[in-house]
N, C-alpha and C positions, 0 to 999 in steps of 0.2 A: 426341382419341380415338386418334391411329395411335401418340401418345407411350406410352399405358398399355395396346394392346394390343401394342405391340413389347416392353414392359417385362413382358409375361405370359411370349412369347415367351423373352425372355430369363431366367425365373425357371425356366421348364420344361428349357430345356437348361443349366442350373445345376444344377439337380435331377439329371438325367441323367449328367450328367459327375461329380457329387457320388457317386453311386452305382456308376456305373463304377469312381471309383476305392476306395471302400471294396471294392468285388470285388475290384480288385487286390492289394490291401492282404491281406485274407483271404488269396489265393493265395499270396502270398510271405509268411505266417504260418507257413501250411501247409509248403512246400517248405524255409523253415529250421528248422521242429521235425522235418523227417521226412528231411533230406537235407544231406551233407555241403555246405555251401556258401559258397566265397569271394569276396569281390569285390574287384576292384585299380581303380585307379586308370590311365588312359592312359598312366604311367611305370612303372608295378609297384609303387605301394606299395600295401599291403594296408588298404582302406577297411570291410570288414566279415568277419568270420566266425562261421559260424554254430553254434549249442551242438555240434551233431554232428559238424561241422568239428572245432571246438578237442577234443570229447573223443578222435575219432577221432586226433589228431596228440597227444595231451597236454600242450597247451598252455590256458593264460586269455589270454581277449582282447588284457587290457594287454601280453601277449609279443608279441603279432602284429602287431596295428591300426597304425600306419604307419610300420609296420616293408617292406621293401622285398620281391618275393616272390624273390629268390634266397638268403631265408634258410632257402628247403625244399630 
């Protein structure tokens, strides 16, 4: 019995954290169709930029993406 009600337990905060992170996901949908946004890497190479990013700079992705960021 404690085997299949820990296994409930654990389907609940599956669920939970399953949900969490589609909200977060949503959230940073949001914030790269509405906001200039780049992400580096802990050396500076450029791991993501977002639509608003590249039009704002006049750049496509394939210029940027690991590419190093002292090429702004």
């Amino acid at each position: 019995m404690g085997f299949f009600n820990n296994n409930k337990q654990l389907t609940e905060q599956l669920a939970s954290c399953e949900a969490k992170n589609q909200l977060s996901q949503a959230v940073l949908k949001a914030l790269y169709n509405s906001m200039a946004v780049i992400e580096f890497s802990p050396s500076g190479d450029i791991l993501f930029a977002s639509p608003k990013f590249l039009q704002a700079m006049d750049y496509e992705a394939n210029q940027v993406v690991g590419k190093h960021h002292s090429m702004f």
